[in-house]
MARGU-393026 format. One record per residue: x, y, z of N, C-alpha, C, O in turn; residue number from 1; chain. Coordinates in steps of 0.02 Angstrom, whole numbers, padded with zeros to 5 digits. Each point is the difference from the previous one (the first is absolute). Layout:
% residues N
<atom <X, Y, Z>, <X, Y, Z>, <X, Y, Z>, <X, Y, Z>, NUM, A>
...
END
This chain:
% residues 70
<atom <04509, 05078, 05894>, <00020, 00049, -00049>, <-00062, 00023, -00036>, <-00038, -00042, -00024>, 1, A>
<atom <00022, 00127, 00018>, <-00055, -00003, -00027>, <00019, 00040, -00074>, <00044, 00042, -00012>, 2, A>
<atom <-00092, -00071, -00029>, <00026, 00022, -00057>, <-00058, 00079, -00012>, <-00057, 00006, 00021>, 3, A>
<atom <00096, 00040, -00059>, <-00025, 00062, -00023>, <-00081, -00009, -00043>, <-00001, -00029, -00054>, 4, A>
<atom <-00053, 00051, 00081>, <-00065, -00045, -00033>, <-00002, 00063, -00051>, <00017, 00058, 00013>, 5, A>
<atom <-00046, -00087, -00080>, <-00002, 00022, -00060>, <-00074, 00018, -00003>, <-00034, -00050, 00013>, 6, A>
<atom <00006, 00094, -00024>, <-00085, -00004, -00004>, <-00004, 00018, -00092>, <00047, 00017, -00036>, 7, A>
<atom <-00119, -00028, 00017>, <-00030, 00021, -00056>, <-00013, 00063, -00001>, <-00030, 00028, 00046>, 8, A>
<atom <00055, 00005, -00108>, <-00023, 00063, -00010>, <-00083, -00007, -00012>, <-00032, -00051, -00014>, 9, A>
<atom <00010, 00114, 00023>, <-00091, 00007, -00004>, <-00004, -00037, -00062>, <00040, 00034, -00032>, 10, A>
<atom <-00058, -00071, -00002>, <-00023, -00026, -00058>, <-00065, -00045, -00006>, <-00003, -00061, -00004>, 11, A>
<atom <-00053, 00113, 00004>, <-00051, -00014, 00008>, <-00039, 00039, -00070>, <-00047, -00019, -00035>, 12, A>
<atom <00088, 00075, 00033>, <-00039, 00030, -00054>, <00060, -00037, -00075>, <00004, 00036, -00050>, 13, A>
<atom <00030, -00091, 00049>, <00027, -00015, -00038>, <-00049, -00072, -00030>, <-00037, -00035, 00034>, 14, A>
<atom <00052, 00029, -00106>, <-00038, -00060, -00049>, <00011, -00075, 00069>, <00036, 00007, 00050>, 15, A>
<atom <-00060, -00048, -00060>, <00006, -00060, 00047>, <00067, -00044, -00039>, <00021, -00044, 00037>, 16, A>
<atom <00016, 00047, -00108>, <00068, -00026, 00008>, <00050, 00057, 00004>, <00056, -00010, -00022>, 17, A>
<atom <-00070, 00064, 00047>, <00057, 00049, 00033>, <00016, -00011, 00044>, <00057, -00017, 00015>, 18, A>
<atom <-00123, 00027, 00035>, <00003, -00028, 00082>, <00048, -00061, -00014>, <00061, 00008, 00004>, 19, A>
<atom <-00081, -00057, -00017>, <00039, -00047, -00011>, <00079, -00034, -00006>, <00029, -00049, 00024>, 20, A>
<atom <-00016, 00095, -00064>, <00052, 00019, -00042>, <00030, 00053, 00073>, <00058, -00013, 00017>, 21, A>
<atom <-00087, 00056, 00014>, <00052, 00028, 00042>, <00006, -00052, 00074>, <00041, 00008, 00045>, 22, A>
<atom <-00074, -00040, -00048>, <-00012, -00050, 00074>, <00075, -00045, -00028>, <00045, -00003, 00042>, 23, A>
<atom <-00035, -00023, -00098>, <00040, -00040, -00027>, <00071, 00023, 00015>, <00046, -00027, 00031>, 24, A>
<atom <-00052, 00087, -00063>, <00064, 00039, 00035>, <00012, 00016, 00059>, <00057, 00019, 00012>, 25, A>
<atom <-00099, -00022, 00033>, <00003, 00016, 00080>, <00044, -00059, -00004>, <00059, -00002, -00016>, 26, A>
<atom <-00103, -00051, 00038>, <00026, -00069, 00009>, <00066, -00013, -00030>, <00042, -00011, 00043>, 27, A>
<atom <-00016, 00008, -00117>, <00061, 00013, -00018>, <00051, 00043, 00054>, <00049, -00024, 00027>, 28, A>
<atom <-00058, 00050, -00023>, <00047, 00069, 00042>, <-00011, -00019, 00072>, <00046, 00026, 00032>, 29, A>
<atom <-00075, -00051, -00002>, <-00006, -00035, 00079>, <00052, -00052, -00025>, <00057, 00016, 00016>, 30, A>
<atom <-00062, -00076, -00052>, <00020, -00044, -00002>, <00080, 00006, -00019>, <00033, -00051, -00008>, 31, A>
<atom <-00008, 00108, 00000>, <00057, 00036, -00046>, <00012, 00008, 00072>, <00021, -00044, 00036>, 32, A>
<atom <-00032, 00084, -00024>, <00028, 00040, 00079>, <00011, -00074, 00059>, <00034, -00001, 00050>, 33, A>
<atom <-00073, -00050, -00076>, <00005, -00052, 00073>, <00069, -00037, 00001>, <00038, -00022, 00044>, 34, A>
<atom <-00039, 00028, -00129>, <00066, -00070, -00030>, <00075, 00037, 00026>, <00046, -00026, 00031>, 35, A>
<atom <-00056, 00112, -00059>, <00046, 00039, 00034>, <00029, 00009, 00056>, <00057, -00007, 00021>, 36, A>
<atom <-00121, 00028, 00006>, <00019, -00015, 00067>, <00035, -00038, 00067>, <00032, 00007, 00052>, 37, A>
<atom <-00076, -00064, -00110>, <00019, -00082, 00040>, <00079, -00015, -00007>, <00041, -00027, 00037>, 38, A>
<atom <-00036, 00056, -00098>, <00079, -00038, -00021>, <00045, 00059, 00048>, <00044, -00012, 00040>, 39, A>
<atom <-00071, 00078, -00059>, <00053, 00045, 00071>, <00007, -00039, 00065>, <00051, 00003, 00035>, 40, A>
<atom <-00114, -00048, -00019>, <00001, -00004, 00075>, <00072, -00039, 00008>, <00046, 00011, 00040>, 41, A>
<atom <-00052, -00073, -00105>, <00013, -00064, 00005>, <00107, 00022, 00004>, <00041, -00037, 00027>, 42, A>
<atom <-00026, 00097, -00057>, <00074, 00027, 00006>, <00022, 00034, 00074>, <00059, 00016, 00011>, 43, A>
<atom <-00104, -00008, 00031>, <00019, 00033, 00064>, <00019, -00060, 00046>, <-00024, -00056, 00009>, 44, A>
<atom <00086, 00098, 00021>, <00020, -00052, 00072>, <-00043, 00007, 00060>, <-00047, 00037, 00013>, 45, A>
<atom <00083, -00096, 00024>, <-00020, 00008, 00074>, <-00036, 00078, 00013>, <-00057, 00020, 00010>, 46, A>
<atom <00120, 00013, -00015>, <00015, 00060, 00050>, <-00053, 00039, -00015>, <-00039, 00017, 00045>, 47, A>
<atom <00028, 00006, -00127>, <-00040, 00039, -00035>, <-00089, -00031, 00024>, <-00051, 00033, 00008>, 48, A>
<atom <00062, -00109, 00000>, <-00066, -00004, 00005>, <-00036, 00018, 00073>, <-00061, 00008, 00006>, 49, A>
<atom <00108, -00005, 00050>, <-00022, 00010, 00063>, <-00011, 00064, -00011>, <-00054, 00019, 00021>, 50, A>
<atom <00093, 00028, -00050>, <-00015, 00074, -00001>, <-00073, 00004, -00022>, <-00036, 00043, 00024>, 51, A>
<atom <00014, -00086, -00067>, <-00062, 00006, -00016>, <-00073, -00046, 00023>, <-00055, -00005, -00028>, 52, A>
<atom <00086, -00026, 00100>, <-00058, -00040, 00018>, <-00009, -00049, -00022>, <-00058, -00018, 00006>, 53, A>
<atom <00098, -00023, -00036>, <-00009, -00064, -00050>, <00065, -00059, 00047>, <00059, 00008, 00015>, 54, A>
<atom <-00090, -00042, -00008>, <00045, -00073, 00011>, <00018, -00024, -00047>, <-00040, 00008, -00046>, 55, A>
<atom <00093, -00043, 00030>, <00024, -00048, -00073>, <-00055, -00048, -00001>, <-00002, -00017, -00059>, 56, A>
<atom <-00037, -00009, 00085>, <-00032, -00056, -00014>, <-00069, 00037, -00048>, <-00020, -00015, -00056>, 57, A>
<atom <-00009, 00075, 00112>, <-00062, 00030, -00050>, <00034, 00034, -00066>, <-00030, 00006, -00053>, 58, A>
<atom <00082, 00009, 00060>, <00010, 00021, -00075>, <00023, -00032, -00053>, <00023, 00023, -00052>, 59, A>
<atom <-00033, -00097, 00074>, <00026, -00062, -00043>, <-00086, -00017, -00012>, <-00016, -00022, -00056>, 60, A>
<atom <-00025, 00030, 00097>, <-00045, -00014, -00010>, <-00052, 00044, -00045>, <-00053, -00019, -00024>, 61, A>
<atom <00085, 00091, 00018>, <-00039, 00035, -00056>, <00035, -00011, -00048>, <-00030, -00023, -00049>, 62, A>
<atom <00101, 00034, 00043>, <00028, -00004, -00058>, <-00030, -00073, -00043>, <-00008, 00013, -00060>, 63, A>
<atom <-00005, -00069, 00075>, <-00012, -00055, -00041>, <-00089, -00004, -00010>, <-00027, -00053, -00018>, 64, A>
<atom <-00016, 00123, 00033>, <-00062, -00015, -00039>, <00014, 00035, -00071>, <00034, 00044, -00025>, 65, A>
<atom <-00082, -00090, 00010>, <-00017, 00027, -00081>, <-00020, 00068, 00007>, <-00029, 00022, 00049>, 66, A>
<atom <00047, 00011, -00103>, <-00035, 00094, -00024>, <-00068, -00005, 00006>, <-00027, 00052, 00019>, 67, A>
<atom <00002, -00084, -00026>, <-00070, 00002, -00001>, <-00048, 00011, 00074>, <-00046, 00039, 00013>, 68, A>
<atom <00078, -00086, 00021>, <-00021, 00010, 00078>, <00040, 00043, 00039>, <00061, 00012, 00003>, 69, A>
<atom <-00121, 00012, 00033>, <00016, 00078, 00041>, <00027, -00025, 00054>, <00020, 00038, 00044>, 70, A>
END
């Protein structure tokens, strides 16, 4: 399952705790979208998951990582 990659806006010409401060929010909002995600996976059946290339076992196996890991 690949998740939607989030990039940094140009923030180069920003103070060094802006940059910061927007990297923070990247990461927030990846980690938002994974938990989401994960928990959609974790409500689909059988049927839904073959439609999508997923075996019950790998999607038992994404659904139970932490948000944090990709």
């Amino acid at each position: 399952m690949s998740a939607p990659v989030l990039s940094l806006p140009r923030t180069a010409h920003l103070p060094p705790l802006s940059r910061l401060l927007v990297a923070l929010a990247v990461t927030l909002a990846a980690w938002e979208d994974r938990r989401r995600t994960r928990a959609a996976l974790a409500r689909l059946d059988d049927h839904l998951l073959r439609d999508i290339g997923l075996g019950p076992s790998r999607a038992a196996t994404e659904c139970t990582k932490p948000f944090w890991r990709a």
